[in-house]
Every structure is written in C-alpha cells, then in structure tokens.
C-alpha positions in Angstrom: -2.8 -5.5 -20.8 -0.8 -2.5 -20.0 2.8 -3.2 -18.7 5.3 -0.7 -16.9 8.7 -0.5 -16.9 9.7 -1.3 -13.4 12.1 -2.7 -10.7 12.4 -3.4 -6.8 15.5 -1.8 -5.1 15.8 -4.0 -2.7 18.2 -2.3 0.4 18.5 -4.5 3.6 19.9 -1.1 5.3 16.9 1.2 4.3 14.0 -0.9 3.4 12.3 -2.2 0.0 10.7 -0.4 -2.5 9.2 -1.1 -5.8 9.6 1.7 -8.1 7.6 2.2 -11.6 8.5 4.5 -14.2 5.3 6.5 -16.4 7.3 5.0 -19.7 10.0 2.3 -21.1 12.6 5.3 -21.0 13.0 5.3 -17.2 16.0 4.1 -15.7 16.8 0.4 -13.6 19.0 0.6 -10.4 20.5 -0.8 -7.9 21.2 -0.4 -3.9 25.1 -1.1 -4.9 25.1 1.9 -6.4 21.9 3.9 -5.3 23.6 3.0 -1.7 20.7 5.8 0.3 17.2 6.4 -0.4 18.5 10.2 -1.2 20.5 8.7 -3.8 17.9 7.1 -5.5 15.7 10.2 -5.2 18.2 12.4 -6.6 18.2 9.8 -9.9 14.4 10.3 -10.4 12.2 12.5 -12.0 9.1 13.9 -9.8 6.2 12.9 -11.5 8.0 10.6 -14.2 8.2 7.7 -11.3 7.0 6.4 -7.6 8.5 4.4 -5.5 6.0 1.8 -3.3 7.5 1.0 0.0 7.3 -3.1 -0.1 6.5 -5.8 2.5 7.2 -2.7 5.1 7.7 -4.5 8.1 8.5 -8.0 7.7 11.0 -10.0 10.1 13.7 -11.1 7.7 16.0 -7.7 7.0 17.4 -5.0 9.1 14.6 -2.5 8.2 12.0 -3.0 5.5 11.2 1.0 5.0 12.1 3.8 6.8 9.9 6.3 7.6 12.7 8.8 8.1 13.4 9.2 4.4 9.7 9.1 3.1 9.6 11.5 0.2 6.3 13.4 -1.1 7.5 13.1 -4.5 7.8 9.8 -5.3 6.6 7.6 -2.0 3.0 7.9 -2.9 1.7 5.3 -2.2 2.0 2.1 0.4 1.7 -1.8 -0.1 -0.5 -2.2 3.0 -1.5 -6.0 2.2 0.7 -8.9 0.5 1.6 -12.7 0.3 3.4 -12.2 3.5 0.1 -10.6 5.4 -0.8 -6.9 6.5 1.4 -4.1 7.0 -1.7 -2.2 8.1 -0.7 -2.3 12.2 1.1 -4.5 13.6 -1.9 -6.4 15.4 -4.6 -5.8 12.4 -6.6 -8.8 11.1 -4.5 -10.6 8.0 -1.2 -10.3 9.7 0.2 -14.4 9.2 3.6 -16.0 9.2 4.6 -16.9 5.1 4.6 -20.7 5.0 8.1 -22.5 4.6 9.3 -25.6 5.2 9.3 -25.9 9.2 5.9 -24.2 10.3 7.4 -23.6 13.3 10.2 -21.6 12.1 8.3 -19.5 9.3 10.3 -17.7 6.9 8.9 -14.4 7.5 6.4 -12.8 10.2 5.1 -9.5 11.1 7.7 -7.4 13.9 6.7 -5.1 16.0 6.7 -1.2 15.4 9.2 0.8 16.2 8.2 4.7 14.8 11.5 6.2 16.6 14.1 4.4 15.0 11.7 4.7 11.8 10.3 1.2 11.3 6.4 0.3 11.7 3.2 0.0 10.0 0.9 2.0 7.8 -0.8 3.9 10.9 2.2 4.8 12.5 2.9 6.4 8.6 -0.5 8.5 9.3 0.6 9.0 12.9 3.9 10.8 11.7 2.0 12.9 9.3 3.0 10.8 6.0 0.4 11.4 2.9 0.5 8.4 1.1 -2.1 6.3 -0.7 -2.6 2.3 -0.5 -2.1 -1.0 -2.7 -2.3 -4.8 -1.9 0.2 -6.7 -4.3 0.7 -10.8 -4.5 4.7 -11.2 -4.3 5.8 -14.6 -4.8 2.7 -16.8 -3.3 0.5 -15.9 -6.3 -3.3 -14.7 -5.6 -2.6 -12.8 -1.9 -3.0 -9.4 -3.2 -4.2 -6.9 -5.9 -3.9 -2.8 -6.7 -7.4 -1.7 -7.6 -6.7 1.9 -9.7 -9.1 4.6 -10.4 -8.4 5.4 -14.0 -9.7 7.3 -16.6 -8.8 4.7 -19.3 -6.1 1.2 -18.9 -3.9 3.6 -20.7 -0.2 3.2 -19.1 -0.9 7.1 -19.4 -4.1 7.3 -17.3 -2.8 4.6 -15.0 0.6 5.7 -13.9 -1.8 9.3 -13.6 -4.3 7.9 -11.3 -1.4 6.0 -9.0 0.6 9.2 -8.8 -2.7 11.0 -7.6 -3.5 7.7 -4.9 -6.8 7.0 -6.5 -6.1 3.6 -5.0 -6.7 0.8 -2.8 -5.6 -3.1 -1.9 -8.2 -6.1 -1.8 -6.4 -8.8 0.2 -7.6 -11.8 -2.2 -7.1 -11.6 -6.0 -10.8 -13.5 -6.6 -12.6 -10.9 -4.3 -12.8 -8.4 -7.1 -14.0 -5.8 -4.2 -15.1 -2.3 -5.4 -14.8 0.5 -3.1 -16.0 4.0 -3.6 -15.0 6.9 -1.3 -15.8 10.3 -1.0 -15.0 13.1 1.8 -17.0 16.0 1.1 -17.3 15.4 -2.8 -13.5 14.5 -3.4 -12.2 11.4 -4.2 -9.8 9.2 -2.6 -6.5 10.3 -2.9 -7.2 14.0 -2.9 -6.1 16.5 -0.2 -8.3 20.0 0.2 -8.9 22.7 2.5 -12.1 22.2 5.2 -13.5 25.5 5.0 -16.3 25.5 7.8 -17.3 22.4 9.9 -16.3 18.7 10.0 -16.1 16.7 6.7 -19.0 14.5 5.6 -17.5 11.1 4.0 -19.3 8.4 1.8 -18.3 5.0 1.4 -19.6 2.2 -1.0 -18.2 -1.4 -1.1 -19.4 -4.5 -3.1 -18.6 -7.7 -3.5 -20.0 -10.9 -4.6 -17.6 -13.0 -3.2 -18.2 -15.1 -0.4 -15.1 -16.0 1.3 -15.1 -20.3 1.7 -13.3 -19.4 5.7 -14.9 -16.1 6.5 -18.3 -16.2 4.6 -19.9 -13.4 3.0 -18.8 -9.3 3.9 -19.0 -9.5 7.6 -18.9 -4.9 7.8 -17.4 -1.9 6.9 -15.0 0.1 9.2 -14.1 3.6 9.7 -10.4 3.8 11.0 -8.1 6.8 11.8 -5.1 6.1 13.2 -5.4 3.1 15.2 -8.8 4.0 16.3 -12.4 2.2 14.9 -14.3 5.4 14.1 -17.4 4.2 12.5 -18.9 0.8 11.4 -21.4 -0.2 8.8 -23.1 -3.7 8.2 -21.4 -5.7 4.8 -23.6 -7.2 2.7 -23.0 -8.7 -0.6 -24.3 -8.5 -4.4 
C-alpha cells in the first residue's frame, strides 16, 4: 500500500479541497490561517503538491469551489463523482441526495450552477477554459467512488507523478474495477499538444466485468465535450 501525506482544507467561503503532498515533509493547514485560496497557494510548492477541488457543488456550504481562483499549478485535477453523487453537470446521470435521517430533508443535494459568481460543475470548468484532470473518491459512505491512476510503478514517486500529469479517471462504484484507455492522436490522457494539420483522431477502450445488480451490464460509451454527446459506442462487458 502506498500512503500520502495529506489533508482537506475545508473553507465554507471558498470551497473544499483535498490537497496531497509528493512526500511526508509537506506541510498540514488550515482555512483559519490559510484564510484565501492565494494564501494557501502561496504556502505550496509547484510540483511538490495538488490540491483536488472536493464535493464541488454540493448544497450544504456557501460555495464548494470557486472557479475564480483555479490555479494551473496545483488544481490539477477534479473529483467529478463521490458518496454524495456527480459533480459532472448539474443534470448528469449519478447526481442523488446523500441519505440522512429524514429522506425528505436529505443532508446534502446537487445545486444548480452558477459560472458567474464562480460556482458549478465540471463542464462549466471546461467551459471557462480550466485544464484539469478527473477522480471519483468514496468520502464518508464507503464504496461510492475510486481514483484509477496511470502509473509507471505504486511507487508514492510514480503515483503523485502520474496525478500531477492527470493520467486519471473516476469509476463511480468501488467493485466496478472499470479500465479505461484513451488516446487522442497517440497521446494519453492527461496530455495537452499542438494539432498541427486536421482534426484529432481519438481512441477509447473500456472494460469491465461487472454487471451492475440495478443497471445490468455496460449499457455504452459516450463522447462528451462540454455539455454536448459527441459520439456513442455500444458497452459490452468481459
């Protein structure tokens, strides 16, 4: 098991964000004295640590992340799926209320967007231009989210390397154990390069032998960009 020194700063005024250090050496802070998102920043090291925006647009604080002071250096990646549902839009599949004690009154649910004032969902990120990469993570529920890592060995070396780089993606479920493989024009996920000459050819692979015991088996693959279904391929499992 490799382990990583990390904490969530958790700021009801600027949003949630769980930030992981490459090594035990890194430093642990808090919103009562990191009071801004530039204050954080300026106590991190490019490249030595990320910061994850977390459960991005959830009901129950002021803002959960705000776009507004997205950083290239450490915000490189997204949680785009946890316990409490998807943060993918605001009206994707997966979006659900986290159960509490009065199902009517759940303790938190998915809010609508609002880009202008800097709160919303993963594609209003891409809308605004933000680079960032994705992960799924469980929270407190338990199974509701995994980060699946490209990495060139489980070293905390190779795998703090390949989440700085985005070489990522989020399975909803824990047990799926989905693999996903995706190429535009020979680069892998995560990577950003020049189109020289004509539009990019992409290739996608995903496999699973799960079979979901509500949903059944992979139902298909979809192409998105930005809010808009660009290409769809049948699932099949095995």
């Amino acid at each position: 098991m490799t382990t990583f020194l990390g904490m969530e700063y958790t700021n009801f005024f600027f949003g949630h964000q769980n930030v992981i250090h490459d090594s035990c050496d890194g430093q642990l802070y808090s919103y009562r004295s990191q009071t801004t998102p530039e204050s954080l920043w300026s106590s991190l090291t490019a490249g030595q640590t990320i910061a994850i925006p977390h459960h991005t647009a959830e009901s129950n604080d002021i803002l959960d992340y705000d776009f507004r002071h997205f950083n290239a250096n450490f915000n490189r990646l997204y949680e785009i799926y946890q316990a409490r549902g998807s943060y993918e839009c605001y009206d994707c599949i997966g979006g659900f209320p986290e159960p509490g004690s009065n199902p009517e009154s759940p303790l938190f649910y998915n809010k609508p967007p609002d880009p202008a004032n800097g709160a919303g969902y993963f594609q209003d990120a891409l809308a605004k231009g933000l680079r960032m990469g994705v992960i799924a993570s469980p929270d407190h529920p338990g199974m509701w989210g995994i980060a699946s890592v490209y990495a060139a060995s489980g070293s905390q070396n190779d795998i703090f390397e390949a989440l700085t780089a985005r070489r990522t993606y989020g399975v909803s479920n824990a047990a799926a154990r989905i693999i996903v493989d995706f190429l535009g024009d020979g680069h892998i996920m995560g990577e950003e390069y020049d189109l020289t000459e004509g539009c990019p050819s992409f290739y996608g692979y995903v496999k699973t032998d799960y079979t979901n015991p509500l949903t059944g088996e992979l139902a298909r693959i979809e192409e998105v960009k930005i809010y808009r279904v660009t290409d769809v391929a049948p699932g099949e499992n095995g």
